[in-house]
N, CA, C and O atoms as CSV, one atom per row, in Angstrom:
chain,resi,resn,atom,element,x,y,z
A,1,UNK,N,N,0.813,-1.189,0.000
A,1,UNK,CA,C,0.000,0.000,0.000
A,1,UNK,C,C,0.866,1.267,0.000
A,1,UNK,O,O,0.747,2.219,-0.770
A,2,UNK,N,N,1.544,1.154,0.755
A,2,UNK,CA,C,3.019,2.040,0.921
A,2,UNK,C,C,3.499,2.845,-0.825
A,2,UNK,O,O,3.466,3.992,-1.270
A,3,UNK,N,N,3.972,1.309,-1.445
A,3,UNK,CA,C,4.178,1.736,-2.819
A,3,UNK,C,C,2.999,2.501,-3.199
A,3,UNK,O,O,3.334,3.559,-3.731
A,4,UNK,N,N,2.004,2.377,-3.135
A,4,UNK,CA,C,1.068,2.921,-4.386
A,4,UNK,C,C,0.869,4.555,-4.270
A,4,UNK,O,O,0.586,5.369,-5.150
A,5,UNK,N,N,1.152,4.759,-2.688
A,5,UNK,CA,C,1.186,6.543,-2.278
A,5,UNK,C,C,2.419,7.028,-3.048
A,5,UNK,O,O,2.562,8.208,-3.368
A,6,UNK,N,N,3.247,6.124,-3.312
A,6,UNK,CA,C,4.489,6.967,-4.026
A,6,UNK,C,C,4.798,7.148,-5.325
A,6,UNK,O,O,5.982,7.170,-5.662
A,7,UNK,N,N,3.891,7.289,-6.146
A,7,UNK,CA,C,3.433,7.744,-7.398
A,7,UNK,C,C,4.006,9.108,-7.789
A,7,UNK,O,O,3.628,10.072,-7.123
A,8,UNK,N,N,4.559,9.233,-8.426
A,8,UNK,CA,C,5.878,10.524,-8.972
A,8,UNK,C,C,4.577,11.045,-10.151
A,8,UNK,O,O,3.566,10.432,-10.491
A,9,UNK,N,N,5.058,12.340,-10.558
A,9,UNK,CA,C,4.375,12.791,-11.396
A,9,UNK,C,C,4.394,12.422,-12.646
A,9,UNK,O,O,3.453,12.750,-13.369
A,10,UNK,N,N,6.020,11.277,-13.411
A,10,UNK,CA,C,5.749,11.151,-14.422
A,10,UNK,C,C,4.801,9.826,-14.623
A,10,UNK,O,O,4.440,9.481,-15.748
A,11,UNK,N,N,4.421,9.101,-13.411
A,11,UNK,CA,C,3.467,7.934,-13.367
A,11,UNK,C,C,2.188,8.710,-13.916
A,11,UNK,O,O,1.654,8.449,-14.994
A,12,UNK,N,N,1.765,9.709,-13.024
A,12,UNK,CA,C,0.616,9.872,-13.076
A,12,UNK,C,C,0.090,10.634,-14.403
A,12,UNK,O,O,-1.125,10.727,-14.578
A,13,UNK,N,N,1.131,11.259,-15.473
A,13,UNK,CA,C,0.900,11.846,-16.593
A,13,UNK,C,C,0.693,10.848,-17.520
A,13,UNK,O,O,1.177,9.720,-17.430
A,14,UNK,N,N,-0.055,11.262,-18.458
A,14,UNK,CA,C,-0.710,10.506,-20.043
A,14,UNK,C,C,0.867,10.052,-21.034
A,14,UNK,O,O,1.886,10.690,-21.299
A,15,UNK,N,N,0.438,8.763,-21.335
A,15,UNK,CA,C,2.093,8.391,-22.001
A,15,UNK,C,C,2.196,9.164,-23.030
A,15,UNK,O,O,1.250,9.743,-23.564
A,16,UNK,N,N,3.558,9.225,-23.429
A,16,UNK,CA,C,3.873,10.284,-24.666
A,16,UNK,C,C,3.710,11.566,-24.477
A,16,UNK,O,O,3.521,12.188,-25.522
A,17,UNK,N,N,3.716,12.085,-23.667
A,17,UNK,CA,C,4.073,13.638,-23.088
A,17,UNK,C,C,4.800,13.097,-21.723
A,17,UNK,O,O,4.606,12.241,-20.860
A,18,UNK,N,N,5.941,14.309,-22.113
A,18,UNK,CA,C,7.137,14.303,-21.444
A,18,UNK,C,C,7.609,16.056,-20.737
A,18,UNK,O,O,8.231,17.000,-21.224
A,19,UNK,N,N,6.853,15.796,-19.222
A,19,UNK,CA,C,7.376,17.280,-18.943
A,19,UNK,C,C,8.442,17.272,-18.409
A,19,UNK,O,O,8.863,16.536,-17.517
A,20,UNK,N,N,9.102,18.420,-19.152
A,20,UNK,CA,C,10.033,19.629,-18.492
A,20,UNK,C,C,9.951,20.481,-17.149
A,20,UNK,O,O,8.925,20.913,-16.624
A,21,UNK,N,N,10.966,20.591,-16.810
A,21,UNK,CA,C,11.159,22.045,-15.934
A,21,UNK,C,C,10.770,23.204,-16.006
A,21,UNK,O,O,9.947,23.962,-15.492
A,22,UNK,N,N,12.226,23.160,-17.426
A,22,UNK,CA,C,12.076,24.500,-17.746
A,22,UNK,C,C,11.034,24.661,-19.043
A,22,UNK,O,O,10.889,23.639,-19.714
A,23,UNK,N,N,10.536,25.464,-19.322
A,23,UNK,CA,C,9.582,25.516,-20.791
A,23,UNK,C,C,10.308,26.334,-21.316
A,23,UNK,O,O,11.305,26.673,-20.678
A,24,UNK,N,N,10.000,27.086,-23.000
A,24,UNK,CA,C,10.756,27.580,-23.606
A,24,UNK,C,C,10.694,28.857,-23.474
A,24,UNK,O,O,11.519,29.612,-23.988
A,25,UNK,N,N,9.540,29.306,-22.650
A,25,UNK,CA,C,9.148,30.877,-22.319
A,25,UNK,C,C,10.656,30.995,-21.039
A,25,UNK,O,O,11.334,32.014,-20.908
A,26,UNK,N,N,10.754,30.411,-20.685
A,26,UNK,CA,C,12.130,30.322,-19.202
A,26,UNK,C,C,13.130,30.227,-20.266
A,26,UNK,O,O,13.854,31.221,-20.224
A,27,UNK,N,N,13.501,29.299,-21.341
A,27,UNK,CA,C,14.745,29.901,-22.068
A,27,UNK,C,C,15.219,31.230,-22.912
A,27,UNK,O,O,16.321,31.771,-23.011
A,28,UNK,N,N,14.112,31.492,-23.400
A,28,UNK,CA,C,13.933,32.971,-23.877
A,28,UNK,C,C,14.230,33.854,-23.013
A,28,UNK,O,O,15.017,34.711,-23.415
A,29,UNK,N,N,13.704,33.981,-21.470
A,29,UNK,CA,C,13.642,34.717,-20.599
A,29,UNK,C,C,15.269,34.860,-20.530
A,29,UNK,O,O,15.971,35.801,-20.900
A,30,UNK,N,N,15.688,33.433,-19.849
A,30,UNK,CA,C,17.058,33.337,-19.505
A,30,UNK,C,C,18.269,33.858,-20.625
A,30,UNK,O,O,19.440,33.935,-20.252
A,31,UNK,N,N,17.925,34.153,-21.816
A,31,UNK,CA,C,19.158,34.558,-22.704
A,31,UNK,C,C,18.761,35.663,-23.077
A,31,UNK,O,O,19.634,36.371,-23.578
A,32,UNK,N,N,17.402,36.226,-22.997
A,32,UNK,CA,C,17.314,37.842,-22.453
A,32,UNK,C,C,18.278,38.615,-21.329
A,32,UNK,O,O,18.871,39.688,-21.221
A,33,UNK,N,N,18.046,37.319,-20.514
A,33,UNK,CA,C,19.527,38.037,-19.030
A,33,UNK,C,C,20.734,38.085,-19.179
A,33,UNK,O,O,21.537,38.996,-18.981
A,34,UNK,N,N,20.903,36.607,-19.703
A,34,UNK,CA,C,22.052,36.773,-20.514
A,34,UNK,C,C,22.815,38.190,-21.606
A,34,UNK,O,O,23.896,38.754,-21.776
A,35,UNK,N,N,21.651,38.217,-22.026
A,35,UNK,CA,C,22.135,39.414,-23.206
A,35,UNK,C,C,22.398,40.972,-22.267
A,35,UNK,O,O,23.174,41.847,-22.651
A,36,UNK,N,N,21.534,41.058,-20.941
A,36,UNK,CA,C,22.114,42.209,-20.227
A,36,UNK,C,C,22.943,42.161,-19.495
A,36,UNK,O,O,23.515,43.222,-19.244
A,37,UNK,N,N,23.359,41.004,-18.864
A,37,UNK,CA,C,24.940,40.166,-18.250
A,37,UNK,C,C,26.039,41.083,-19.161
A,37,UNK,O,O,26.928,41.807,-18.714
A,38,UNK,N,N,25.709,40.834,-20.526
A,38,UNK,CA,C,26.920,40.779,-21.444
A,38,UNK,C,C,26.967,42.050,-21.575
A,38,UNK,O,O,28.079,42.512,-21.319
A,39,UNK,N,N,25.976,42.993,-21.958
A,39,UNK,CA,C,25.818,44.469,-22.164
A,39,UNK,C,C,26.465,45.127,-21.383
A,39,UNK,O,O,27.483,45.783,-21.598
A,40,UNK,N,N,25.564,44.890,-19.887
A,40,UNK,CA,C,26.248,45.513,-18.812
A,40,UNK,C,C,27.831,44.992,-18.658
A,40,UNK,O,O,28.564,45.978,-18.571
A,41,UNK,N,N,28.244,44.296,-18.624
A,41,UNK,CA,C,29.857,44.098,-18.174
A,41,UNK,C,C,30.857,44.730,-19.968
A,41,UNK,O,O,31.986,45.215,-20.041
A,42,UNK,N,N,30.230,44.549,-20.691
A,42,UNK,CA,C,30.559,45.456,-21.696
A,42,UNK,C,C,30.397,47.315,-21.943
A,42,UNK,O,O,30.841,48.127,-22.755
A,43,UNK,N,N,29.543,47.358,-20.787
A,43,UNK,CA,C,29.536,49.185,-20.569
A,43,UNK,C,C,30.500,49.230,-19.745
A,43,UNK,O,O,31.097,50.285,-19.533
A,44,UNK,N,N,30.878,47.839,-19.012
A,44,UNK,CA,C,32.033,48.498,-17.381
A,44,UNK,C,C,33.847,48.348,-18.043
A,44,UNK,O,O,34.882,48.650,-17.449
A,45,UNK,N,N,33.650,47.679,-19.690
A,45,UNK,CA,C,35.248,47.390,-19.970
A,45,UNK,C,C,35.236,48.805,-20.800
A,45,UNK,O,O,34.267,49.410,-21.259
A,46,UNK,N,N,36.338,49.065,-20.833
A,46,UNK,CA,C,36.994,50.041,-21.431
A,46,UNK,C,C,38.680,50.381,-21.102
A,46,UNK,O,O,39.197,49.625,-20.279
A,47,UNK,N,N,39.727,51.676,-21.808
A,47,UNK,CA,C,40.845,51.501,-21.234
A,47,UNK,C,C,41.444,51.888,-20.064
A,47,UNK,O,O,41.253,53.073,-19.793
A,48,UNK,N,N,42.277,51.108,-19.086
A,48,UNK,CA,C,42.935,51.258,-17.971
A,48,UNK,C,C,44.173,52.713,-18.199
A,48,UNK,O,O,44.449,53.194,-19.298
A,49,UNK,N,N,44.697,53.136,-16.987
A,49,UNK,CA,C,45.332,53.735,-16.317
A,49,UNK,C,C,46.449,53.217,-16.910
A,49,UNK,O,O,46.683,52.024,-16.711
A,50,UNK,N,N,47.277,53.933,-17.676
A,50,UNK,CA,C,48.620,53.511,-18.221
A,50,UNK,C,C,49.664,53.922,-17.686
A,50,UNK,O,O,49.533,55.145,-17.634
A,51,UNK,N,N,50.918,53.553,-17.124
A,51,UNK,CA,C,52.003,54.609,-16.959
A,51,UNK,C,C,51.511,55.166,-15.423
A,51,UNK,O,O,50.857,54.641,-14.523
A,52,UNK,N,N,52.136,56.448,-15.580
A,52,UNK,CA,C,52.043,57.788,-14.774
A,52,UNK,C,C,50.802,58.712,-15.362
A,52,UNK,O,O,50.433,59.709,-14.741
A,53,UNK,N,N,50.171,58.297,-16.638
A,53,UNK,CA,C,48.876,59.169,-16.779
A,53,UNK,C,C,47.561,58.615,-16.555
A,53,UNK,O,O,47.109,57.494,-16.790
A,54,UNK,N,N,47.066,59.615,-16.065
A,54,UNK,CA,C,45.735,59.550,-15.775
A,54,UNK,C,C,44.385,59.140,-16.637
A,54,UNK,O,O,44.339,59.752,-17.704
A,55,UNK,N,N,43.717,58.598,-16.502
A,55,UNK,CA,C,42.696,58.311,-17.960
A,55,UNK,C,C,41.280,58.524,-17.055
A,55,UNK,O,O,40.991,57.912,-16.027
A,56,UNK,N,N,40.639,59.366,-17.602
A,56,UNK,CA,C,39.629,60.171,-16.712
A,56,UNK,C,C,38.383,59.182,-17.141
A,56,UNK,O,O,37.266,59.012,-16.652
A,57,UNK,N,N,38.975,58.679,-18.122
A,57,UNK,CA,C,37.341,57.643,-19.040
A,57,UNK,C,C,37.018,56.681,-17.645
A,57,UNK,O,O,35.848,56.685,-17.262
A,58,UNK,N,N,37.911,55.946,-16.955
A,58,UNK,CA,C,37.889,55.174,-15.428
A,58,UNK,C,C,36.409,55.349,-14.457
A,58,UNK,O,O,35.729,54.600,-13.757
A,59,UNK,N,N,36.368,56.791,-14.871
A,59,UNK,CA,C,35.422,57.605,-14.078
A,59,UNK,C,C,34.084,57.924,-14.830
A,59,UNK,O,O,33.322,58.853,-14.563
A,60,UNK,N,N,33.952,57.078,-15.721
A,60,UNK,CA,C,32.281,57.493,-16.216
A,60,UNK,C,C,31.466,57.274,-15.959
A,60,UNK,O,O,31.516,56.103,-15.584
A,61,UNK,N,N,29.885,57.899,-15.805
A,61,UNK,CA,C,28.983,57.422,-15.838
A,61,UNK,C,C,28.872,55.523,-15.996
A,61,UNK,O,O,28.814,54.594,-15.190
A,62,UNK,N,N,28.887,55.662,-17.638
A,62,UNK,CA,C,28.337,54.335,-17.931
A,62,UNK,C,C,29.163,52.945,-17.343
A,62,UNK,O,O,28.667,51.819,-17.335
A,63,UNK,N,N,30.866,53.374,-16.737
A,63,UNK,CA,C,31.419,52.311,-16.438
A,63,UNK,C,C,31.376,52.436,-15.025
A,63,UNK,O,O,32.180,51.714,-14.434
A,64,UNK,N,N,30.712,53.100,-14.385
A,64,UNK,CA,C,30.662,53.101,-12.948
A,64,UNK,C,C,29.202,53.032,-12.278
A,64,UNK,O,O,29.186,52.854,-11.060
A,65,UNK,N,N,27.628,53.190,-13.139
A,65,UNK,CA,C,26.985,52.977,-12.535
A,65,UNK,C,C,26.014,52.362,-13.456
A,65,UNK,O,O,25.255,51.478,-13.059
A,66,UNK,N,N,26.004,52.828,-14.775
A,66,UNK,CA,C,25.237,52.002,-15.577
A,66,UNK,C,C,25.264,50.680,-15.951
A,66,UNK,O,O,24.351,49.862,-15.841
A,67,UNK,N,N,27.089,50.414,-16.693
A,67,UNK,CA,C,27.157,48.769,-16.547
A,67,UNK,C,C,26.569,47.864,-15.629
A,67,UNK,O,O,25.799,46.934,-15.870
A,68,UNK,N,N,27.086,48.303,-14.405
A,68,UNK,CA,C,26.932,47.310,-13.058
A,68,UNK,C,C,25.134,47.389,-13.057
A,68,UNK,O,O,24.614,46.324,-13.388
A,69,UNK,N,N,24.542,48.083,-12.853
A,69,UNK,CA,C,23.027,47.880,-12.496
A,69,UNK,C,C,22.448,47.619,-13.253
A,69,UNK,O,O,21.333,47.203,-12.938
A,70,UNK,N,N,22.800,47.681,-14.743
A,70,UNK,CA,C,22.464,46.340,-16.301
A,70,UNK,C,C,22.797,44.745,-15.740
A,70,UNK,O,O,22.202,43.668,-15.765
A,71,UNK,N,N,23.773,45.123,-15.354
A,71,UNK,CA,C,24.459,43.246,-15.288
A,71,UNK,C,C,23.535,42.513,-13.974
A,71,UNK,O,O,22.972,41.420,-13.930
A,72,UNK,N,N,23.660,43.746,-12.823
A,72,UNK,CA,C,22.819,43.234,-11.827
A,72,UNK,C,C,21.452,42.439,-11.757
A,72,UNK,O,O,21.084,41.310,-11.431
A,73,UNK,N,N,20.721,43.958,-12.373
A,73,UNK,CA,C,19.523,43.043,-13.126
A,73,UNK,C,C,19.273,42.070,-14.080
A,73,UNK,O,O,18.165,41.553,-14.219
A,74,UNK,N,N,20.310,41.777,-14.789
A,74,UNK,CA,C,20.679,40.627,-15.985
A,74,UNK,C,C,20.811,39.503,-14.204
A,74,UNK,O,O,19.963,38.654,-13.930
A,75,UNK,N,N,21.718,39.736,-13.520
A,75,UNK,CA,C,21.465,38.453,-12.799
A,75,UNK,C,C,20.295,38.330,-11.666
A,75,UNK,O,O,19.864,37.226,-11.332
A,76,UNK,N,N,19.913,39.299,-11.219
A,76,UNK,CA,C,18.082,39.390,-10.507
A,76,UNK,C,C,17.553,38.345,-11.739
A,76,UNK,O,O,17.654,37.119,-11.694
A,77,UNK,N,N,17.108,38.941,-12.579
A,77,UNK,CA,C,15.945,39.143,-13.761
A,77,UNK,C,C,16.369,36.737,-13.890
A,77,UNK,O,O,15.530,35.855,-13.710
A,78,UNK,N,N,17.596,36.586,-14.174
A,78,UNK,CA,C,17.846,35.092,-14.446
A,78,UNK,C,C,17.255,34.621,-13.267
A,78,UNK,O,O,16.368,33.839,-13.609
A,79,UNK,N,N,17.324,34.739,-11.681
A,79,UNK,CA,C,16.784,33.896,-10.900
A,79,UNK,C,C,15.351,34.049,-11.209
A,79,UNK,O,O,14.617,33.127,-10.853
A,80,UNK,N,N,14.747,35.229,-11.911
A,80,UNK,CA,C,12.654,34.826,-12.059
A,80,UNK,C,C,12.647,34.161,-13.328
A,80,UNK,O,O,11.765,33.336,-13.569
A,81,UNK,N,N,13.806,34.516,-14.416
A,81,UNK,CA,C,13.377,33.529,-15.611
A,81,UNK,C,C,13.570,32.311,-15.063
A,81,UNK,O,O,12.749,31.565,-15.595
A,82,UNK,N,N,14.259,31.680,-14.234
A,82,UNK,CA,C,14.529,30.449,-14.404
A,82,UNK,C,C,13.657,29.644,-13.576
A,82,UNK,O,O,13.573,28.424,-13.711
A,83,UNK,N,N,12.689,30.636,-12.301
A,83,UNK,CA,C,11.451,30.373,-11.656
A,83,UNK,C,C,10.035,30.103,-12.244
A,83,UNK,O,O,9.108,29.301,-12.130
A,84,UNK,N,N,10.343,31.093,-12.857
A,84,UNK,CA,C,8.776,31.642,-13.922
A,84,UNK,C,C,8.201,30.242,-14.142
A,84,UNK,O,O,8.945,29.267,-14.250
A,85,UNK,N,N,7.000,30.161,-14.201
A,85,UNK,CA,C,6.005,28.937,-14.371
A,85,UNK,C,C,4.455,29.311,-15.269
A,85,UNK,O,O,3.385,29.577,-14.723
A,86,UNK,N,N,4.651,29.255,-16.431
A,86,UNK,CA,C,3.136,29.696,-16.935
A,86,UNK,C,C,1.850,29.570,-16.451
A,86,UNK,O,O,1.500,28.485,-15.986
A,87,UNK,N,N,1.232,30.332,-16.479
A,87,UNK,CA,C,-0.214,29.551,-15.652
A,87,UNK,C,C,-1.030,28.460,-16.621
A,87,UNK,O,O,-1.190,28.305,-17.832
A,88,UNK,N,N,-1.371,27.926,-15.636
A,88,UNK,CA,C,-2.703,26.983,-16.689
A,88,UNK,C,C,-3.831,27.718,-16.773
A,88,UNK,O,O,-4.245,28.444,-15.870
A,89,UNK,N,N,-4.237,27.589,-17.606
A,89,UNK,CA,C,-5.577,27.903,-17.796
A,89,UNK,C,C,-6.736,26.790,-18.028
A,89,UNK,O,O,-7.845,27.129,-18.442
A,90,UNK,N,N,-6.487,25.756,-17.803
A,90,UNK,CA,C,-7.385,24.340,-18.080
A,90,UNK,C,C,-8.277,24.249,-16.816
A,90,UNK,O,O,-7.877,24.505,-15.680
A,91,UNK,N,N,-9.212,23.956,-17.059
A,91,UNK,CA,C,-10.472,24.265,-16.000
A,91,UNK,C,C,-11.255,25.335,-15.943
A,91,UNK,O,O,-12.437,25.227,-15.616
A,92,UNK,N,N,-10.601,26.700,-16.308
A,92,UNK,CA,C,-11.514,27.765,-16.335
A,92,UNK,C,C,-11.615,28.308,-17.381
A,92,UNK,O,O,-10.882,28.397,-18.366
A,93,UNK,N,N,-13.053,28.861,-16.995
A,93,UNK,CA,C,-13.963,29.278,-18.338
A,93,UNK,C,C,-13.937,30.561,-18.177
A,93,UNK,O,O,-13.457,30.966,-17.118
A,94,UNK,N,N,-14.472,31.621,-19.236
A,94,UNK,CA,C,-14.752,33.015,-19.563
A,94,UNK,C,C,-16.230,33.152,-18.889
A,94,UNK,O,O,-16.649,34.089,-18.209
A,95,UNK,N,N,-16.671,32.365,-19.140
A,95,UNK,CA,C,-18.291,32.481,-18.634
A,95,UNK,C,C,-18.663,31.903,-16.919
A,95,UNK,O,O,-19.785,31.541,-16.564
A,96,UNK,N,N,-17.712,31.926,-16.228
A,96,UNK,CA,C,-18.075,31.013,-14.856
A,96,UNK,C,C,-19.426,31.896,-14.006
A,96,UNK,O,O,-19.896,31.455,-12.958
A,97,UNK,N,N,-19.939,33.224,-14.680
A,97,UNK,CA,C,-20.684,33.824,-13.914
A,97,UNK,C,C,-21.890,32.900,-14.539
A,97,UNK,O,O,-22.129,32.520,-15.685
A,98,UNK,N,N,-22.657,32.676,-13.060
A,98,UNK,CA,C,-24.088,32.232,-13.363
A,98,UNK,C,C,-25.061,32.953,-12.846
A,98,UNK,O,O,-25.898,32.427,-12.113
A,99,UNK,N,N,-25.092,34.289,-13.160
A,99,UNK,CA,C,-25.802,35.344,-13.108
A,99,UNK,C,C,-26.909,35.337,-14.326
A,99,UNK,O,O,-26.284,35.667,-15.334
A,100,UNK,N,N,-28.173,35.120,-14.633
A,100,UNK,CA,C,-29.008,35.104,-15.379
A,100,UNK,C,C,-30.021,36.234,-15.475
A,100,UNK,O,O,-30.926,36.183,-16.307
């Protein structure tokens, strides 16, 4: 009796469908983050301090506050793509009011 409570979800699904984790709306998501990962750490490279001179570019805007809070949210934004779960909609109707 023991065994029969331990029924996994791929027992209990219809043969020939095979679920996933992730769906493809979560891979899309995830190489969306990806693509601001890359953006952002590509606004923060630029050239270094050479020598004895100074290179004032070190100090910009885009490599000091914009890159980083692109990339940040590129890695926020990957932990909800990779959460994200579509809703079902099976069971409910447009019409559930039984107001006549």
């Amino acid at each position: 009796m023991a065994k029969e409570e331990k029924k996994t979800q791929v027992e209990n699904q219809p043969k020939g469908k095979v679920s996933y984790p992730l769906g493809k709306i979560n891979f899309i998501l995830m190489g969306i983050c990806l693509l601001l990962i890359i953006i952002g750490f590509w606004l923060m490279t630029g050239s270094a301090n050479v020598g004895d001179t100074f290179n004032a570019d070190v100090f910009e805007s885009s490599r000091v506050t914009t890159g980083p809070i692109i990339a940040f949210l590129g890695f926020v934004l990957m932990a909800f793509a990779i959460i994200y779960r579509k809703k079902d909609n099976k069971g409910l109707d447009d019409n559930t009011d039984t107001k006549e």
